[in-house]
C-alpha positions as CSV (number, residue, x, y, z in Angstrom):
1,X,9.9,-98.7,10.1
2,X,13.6,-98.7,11.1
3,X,14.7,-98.3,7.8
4,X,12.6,-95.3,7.2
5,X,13.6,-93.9,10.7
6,X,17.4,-94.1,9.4
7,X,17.1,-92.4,6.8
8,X,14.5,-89.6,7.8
9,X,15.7,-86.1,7.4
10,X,14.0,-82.5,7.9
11,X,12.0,-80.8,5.3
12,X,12.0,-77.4,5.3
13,X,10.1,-77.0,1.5
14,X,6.9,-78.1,0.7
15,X,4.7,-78.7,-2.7
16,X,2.2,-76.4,-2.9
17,X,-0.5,-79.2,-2.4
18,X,-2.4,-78.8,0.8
19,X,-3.3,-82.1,3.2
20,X,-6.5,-83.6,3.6
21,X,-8.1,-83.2,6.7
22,X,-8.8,-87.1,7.0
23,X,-5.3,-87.6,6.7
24,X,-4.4,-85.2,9.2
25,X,-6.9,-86.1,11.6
26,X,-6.1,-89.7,11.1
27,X,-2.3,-88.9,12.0
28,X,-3.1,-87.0,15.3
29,X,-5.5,-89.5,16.2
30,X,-3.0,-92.0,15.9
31,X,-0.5,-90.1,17.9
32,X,-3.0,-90.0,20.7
33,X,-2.2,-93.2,21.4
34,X,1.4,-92.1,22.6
35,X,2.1,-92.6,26.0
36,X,0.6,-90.1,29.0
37,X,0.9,-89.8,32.6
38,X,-1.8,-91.3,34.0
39,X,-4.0,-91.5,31.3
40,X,-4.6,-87.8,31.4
41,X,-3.2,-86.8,27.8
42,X,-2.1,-83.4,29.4
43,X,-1.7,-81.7,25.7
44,X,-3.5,-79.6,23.0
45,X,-3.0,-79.3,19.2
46,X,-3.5,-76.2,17.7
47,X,-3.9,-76.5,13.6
48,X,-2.8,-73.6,11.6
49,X,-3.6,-73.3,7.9
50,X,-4.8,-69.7,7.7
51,X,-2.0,-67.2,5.5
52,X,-2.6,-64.8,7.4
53,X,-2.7,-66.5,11.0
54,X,0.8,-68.1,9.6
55,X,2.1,-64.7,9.3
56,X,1.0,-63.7,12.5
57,X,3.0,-66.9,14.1
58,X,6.2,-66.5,11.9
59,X,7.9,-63.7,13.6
60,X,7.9,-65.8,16.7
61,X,10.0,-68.3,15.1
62,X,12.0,-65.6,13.8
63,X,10.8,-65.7,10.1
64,X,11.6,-69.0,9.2
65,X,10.5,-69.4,5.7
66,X,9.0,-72.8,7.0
67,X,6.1,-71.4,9.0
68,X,4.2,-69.6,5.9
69,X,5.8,-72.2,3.7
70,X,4.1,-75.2,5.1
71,X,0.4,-75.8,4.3
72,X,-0.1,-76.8,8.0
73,X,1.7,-75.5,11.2
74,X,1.0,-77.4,14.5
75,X,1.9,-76.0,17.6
76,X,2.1,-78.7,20.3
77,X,0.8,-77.3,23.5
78,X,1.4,-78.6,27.1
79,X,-2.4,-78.2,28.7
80,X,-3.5,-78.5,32.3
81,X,-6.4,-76.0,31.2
82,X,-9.3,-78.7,30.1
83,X,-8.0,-81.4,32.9
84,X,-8.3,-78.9,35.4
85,X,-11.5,-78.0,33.8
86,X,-13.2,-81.9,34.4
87,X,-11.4,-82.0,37.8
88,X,-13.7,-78.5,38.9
89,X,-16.8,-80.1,37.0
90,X,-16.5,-83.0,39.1
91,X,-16.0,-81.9,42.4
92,X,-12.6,-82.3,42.3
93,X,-10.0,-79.3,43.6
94,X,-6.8,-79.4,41.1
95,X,-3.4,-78.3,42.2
96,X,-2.0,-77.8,39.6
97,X,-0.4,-74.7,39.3
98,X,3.1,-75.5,39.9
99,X,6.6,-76.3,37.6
100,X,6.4,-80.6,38.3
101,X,2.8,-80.3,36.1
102,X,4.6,-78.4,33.8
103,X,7.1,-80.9,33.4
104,X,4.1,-83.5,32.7
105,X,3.0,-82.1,31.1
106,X,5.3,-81.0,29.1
107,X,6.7,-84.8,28.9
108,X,2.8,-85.7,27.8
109,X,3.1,-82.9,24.8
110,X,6.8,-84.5,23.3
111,X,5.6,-87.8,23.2
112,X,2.5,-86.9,21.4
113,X,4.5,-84.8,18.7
114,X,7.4,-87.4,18.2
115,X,4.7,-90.1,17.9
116,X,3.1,-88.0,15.2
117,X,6.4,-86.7,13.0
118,X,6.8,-90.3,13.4
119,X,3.8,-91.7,12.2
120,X,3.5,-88.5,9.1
121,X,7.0,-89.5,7.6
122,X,5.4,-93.0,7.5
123,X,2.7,-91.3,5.0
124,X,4.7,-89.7,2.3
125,X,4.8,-86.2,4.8
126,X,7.9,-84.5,5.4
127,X,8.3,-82.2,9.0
128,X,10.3,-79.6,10.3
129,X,10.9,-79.4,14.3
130,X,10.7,-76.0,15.2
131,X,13.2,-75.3,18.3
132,X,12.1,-71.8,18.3
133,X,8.7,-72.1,19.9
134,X,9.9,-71.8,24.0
135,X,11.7,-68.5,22.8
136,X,9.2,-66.4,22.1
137,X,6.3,-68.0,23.9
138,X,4.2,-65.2,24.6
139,X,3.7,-64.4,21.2
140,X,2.4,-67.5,20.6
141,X,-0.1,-67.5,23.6
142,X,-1.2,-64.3,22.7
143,X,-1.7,-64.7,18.5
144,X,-3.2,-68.7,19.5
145,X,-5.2,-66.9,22.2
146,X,-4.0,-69.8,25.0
147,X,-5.5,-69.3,28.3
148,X,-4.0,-70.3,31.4
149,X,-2.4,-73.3,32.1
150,X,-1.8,-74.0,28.2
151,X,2.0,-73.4,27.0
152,X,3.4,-73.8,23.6
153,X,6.3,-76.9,23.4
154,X,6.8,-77.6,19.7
155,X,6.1,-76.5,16.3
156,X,5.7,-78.8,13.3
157,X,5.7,-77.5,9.8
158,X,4.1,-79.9,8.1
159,X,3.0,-80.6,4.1
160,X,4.5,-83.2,1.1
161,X,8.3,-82.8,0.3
162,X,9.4,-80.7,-2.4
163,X,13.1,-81.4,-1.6
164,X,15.5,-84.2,-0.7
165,X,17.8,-82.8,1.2
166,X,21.0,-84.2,2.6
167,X,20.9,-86.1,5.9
168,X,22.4,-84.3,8.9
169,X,24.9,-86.3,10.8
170,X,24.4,-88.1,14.3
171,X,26.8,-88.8,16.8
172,X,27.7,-92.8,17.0
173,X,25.6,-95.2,19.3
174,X,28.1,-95.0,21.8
175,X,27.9,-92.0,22.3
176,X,24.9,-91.5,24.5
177,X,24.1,-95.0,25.4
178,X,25.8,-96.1,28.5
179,X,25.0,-99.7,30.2
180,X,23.7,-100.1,33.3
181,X,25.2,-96.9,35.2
182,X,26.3,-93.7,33.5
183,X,30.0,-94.4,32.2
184,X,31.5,-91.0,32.3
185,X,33.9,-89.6,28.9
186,X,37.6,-89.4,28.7
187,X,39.1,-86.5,27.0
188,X,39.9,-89.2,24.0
189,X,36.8,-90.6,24.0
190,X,35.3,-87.0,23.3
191,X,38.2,-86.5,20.9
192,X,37.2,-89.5,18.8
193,X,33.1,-89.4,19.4
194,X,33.4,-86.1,17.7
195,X,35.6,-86.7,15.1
196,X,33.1,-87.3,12.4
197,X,31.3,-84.2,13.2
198,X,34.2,-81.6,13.0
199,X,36.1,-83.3,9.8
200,X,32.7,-82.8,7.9
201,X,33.2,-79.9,5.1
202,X,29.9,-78.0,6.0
203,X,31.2,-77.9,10.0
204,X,34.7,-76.9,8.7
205,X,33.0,-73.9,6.6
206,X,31.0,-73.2,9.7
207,X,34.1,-72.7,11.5
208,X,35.9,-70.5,9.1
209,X,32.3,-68.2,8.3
210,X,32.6,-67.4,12.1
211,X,35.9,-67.0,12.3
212,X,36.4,-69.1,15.0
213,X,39.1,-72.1,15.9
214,X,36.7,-75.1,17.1
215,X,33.4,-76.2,16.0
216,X,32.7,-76.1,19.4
217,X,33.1,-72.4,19.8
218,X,30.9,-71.8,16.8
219,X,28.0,-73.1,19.5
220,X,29.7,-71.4,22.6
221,X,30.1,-68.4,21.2
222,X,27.7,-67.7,18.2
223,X,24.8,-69.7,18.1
224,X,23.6,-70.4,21.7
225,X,26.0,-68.5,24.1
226,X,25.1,-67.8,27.6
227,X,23.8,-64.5,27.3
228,X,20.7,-65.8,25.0
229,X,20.1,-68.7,27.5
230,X,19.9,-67.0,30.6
231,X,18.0,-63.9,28.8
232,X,15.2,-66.9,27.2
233,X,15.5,-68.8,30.9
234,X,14.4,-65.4,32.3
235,X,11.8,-64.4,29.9
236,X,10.6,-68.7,30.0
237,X,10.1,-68.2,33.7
238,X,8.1,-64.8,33.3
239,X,5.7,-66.6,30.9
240,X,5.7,-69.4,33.0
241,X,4.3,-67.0,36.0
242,X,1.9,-65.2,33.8
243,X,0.4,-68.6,32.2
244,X,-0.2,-70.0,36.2
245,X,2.4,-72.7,36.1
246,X,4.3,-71.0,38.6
247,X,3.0,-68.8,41.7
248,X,4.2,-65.7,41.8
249,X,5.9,-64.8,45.3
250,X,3.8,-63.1,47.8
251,X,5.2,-59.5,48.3
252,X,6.0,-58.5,52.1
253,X,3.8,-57.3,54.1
254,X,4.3,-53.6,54.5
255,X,4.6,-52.8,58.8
């Protein structure tokens, strides 16, 4: 399993051959057993193999070939919908309304999708994360028909490889592991952590595409800048609000 971890990389093109709903059901099962806060498994799965519900999703990941591509789209969805379903059922009043659930279950929903890219690699599968899905989540809650209290986290494209691509790089252990307390980075120990990264060819070619001076920039400045962030943060929040994660302020009272 280590092995096979090491040397995982993303698929983004897939044989035209669909996968068996045995297998599929088998692999989410399996990922069920992922950890949860408090036993609640605070997530929902939503399958997509439909052409034309694909299309529908793919503008929301910004037409990434992958979404029509992939014989099955899963959107990984944080859900306090059916707990706080039971808890009303049972004469139970939830709270749960409020940004810490979110983060649950939010938390609950990762786990569950890891586990499974994790578990469909080990079959012969190949997966593509899709970072997109928190950009645009109201078109997703509105083309998957989520009610409240249900969020879109993730999106996996997944189906059998029709490529072998080349394996992205990763920043050394030492990087991000730090013993006992956090062990904070000199300027030379950034220097040399990112060496690797910036003397690849494809980074240097990134630089010089963009014309800019640092590989660093090329993320500053071009591909997530602050203008983006805080425009997504703002429109997150808004979707937040409307999907009852967060109350909306009380407007003052009029004398």
């Amino acid at each position: 399993m280590i092995d096979s971890v090491k040397s995982r990389r993303t698929i983004r093109r897939y044989e035209a051959r669909g996968i068996d709903s045995s297998l599929l059901n088998d692999l989410l099962e399996a990922s069920f057993r992922a950890s949860t806060l408090g036993g609640m498994q605070l997530y929902s799965v939503v399958v997509t193999r439909d052409e034309a519900m694909k299309a529908k999703l793919s503008p929301a990941h910004f037409g990434q070939p992958m979404v029509k591509g992939a014989p099955v789209v899963l959107t990984f969805c944080a859900d306090f919908h059916r707990f706080s379903l039971w808890c009303e059922r049972r004469e139970a009043v939830p709270g749960y309304d409020n940004l810490m659930s979110f983060l649950n279950a939010s938390m609950d929903t990762l786990l569950v999708a890891q586990t499974f890219c994790t578990l469909a690699e080990e079959a012969g599968l190949g997966i593509c994360y899709l970072g997109t899905t928190t950009y645009n989540p109201q078109m997703i809650i509105d083309t998957l028909r989520l009610p409240k209290l249900v969020f879109p986290i993730t999106t996996i494209t997944v189906g059998y490889p029709a490529e072998t691509p080349a394996q992205v790089d990763r920043l050394p252990l030492e990087a991000a592991v730090h013993q006992e307390t956090y062990r904070d980075y000199a300027p030379a120990d950034i220097d040399r952590l990112y060496a690797y990264k910036e003397s690849l060819p494809e980074s240097r070619k990134f630089v010089e595409e963009n014309g800019k001076r640092t590989l660093a920039q090329v993320f500053t400045d071009v591909r997530y800048t602050k203008a983006d962030n805080e425009a997504m943060t703002a429109n997150l929040l808004k979707v937040l609000r409307e999907q009852g994660f967060i109350s909306s302020p009380e407007k003052p009272r009029s004398l």
